[in-house]
Each structure stands twice: as C-alpha cells, then as structure tokens.
C-alpha positions, 0 to 999 in steps of 0.5 A: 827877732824872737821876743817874750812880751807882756801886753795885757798878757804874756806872749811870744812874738816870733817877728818882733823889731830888732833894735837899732843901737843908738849913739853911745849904744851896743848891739848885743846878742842875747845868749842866756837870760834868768826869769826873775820874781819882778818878772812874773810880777809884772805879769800881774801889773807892776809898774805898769810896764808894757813890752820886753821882760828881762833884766838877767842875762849874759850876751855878746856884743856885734855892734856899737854905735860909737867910738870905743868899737873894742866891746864888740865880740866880748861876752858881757852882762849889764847893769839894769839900770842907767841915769840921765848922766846929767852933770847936776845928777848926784846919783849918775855922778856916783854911778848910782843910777838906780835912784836916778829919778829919769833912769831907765830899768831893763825890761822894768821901766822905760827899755824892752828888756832881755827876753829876746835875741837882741838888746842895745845897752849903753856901753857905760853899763856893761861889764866884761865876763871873765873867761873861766866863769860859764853862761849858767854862772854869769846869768846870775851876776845881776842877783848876786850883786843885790845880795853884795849890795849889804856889804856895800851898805854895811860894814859887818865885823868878821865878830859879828853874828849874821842871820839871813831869813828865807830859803827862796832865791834871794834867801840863798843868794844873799847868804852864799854872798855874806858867807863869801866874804868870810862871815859868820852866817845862819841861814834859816829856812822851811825846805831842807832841799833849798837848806842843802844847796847853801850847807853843801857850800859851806853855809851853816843852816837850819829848818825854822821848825828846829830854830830857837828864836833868840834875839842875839843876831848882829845883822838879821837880813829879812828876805821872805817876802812876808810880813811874818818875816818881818816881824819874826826878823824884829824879834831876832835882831838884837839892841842897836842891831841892824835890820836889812830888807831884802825884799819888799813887804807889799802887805796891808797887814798892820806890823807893831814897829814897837821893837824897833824903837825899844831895841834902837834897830837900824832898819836899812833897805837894800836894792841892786847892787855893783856888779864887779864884786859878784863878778870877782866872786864868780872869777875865783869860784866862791860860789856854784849856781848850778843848784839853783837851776831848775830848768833850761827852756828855748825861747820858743818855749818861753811861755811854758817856762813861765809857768814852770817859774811859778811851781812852788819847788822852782828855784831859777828857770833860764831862756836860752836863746841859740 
C-alpha cells in the first residue's frame, strides 16, 4: 500500500505492508487525512517516532477481527489514543487513555499512523460518522475535540468573558467551539484573512494591533504557541481567573510566573479531547471548516503537500487517498 513515513526523514513508499488487524481490531480504509503541526514536528524529532504520520483522518471499515462484525462498512474517525485497558488502569477505566502510561498514540507514539491507504484501530476507539457531515468536515473532528476538551474541563458561566489568544488552527478552532456552546468569546489574532473565518461565523474578533489589553477576562485561552502568548495571556486574566494552555511553550526563555500568584490565576493545561460533543457539533452545523482548507493533495503527492504545510498563509492542507 501507499504510505508517508518518517525515518531520519520524510518519504512516500509506494509497497509499504498492509496491515493485519489483530484481535478486537478493524481494517479501515483511509478516505481523508488532515497534516497536523505535531506532524511536521516530528520531522524535526518528536518523540522520537519512526514510521507512518497521521492522527487526523476519516476511513471506512472492511474488515474486523472479532465478534461485533457490525463496523464494517461504516464511515468513522478514531481517537488517537488507547490504553492497556488494564482493570487496575484508572485512566482506560475512565476511557481516558490519553494518560495512560502504556498507551499507544496514532502515527505518535507506539502505531503507524493514518497517512497511507490502511490503518487497524481497536474498535473500542472508533466513532460512527453521522450521514449528513462530509469527509472535509469530519477531517477535522479530532482537533475540534481538543478545543472541546476546555469545556470538559471547565465549567464557564454563559456571564463570563472568554478570550482565545492566537489565529493559528488552534486559535480558530477553540474559539469556533466555545462560541458553539453559547459563549461570550473575543478572539484576538495578527491576520485579518485568518480573523474573518472566525467573524463570518459569528466569533466577535479583533487584530492585536487594535486590542486594548486589560485585565478583565474570565478564561483567556492561550493557544500562540509562544512564550510572549503566555505572558501577554497572564496579563489579560483577571484575579481568580482561569489561564488555559492550549498549546505547548517549548521556549527556554525565562517567564516572570509573579502574576499568577499575585492575581490567584488557575492555570489549567489542555489536551485532546471527547470525540462525540465535536461530532454533535458537526451533525447539527455549528461550525463550517471548509475555510480552513488550504489544499487538497493526493497521497502521491504527499511530499509537496508537506512542504505547502509549512507556508506561513497554510491553514489545514488534507491527503487524499482515493
């Protein structure tokens, strides 16, 4: 089969083996995938991980090793994570198995990942697709349940004033999704084009050049990437309020943490997600990715499409397999 692999260095293999699925496993065939930043890091060394790229996708199922046959030929997405469903594992027993210490992660950690024709998942990970949401909408479940995560994470008062730093694709997303669940949200970003795609659907937005910085936001949500982000979303978070990492601050700058004391901050990390909530949101059209998409490739044109992910104007670039 067809595959995207990294091995000291990224390449297409046109003969790669197909995958056999194991007990409790499905055989699914990949239709769409969605290049993510993780990806491209781990062209640069992440985790350390040799093989397959890809978390994001949506496939239909042909196979399954094991009794509950009724997955094949359904349309699903996956979560990208699963445990050792160890009875003694508090996280699998919570169908948390993003911190499960033995987990295994799609295209991350541990499992070749969804860049290629087929993928085996365990079926206790997959999630239908409802009929009415398209390929190019259910591509982007996987990053639409991290940006739900916050709200699994937090309960945030219809009163309250939300402020989601950053226009990047996780910027976008997570305010798309706290505006879907009835919100007060301010997204705050430096490109008017990225601005309008949250403004066209309802998002109240503004450029950080024109943003009056004032600390009286209930929930500022930090999602730059950058340790300026961090402390400019320090100083907009007001007493007792809650600080949310989205994304993750690799810098080695120091950061003066002196106004998270002073101001009694929560600072809460968040992760991945549920996947029905962004699928619920999905079904009933609360939010439109098409914007999002820059591009189009075939898989055998996967290596170009790489590179057209790593243009600073790219917002989501998809691999198409059929």
């Amino acid at each position: 089969m067809r595959a995207v692999v990294f091995d000291e260095g990224l390449k297409f293999d046109n003969n790669y083996p197909k995958p056999i699925p194991q007990e409790g496993e499905a055989l699914i065939r990949v239709k769409l995938a969605g290049i993510c930043n993780t990806d491209y890091e781990i062209t640069k060394g992440y985790m350390g991980y040799k093989g397959i790229l890809g978390h994001e996708f949506v496939g239909i199922v042909e196979e399954v090793n094991g009794a509950d046959t009724s997955w094949i030929e359904k349309r699903v997405v996956a979560e990208i994570s699963w445990g050792c469903d160890d009875p003694d594992c508090e996280w699998c027993a919570k169908k948390n198995y993003r911190h499960c210490p033995d987990r295994h992660t799609i295209g991350i950690w541990k499992k070749d990942g969804c860049f290629a024709d087929y993928i085996t998942l365990p079926t206790n990970i997959l999630f239908e697709v409802p009929d009415n949401v398209p390929d190019e909408q259910a591509v982007f479940v996987e990053p639409l349940a991290a940006a739900c995560e916050i709200t699994e994470q937090l309960h945030i008062e219809p009163m309250q004033k939300v402020l989601v730093l950053g226009d990047g694709k996780l910027g976008l997303t997570t305010a798309l999704a706290l505006h879907a669940f009835n919100l007060d949200v301010l997204l705050v970003g430096k490109h008017q084009n990225k601005l309008d795609i949250a403004s066209k659907q309802g998002v109240k937005t503004i450029l950080l050049d024109s943003f009056t910085p004032e600390k009286k936001y209930d929930v500022v949500v930090e999602a730059t990437g950058t340790a300026s982000g961090f402390e400019t979303s320090m100083s907009l978070t007001k007493p007792r309020g809650v600080l949310v990492l989205k994304s993750t601050v690799a810098t080695g700058k120091e950061l003066n943490l002196a106004p998270i004391v002073i101001d009694e901050i929560t600072v809460l990390g968040s992760r991945c997600g549920q996947f029905p909530p962004a699928l619920r949101l999905l079904k009933n059209k609360r939010i439109d990715f098409k914007p999002f998409i820059s591009g189009i490739y075939s898989i055998n044109d996967a290596i170009e499409a790489f590179e057209v992910n790593k243009q600073k104007d790219t917002l989501k670039v998809l691999i198409k397999m059929d």
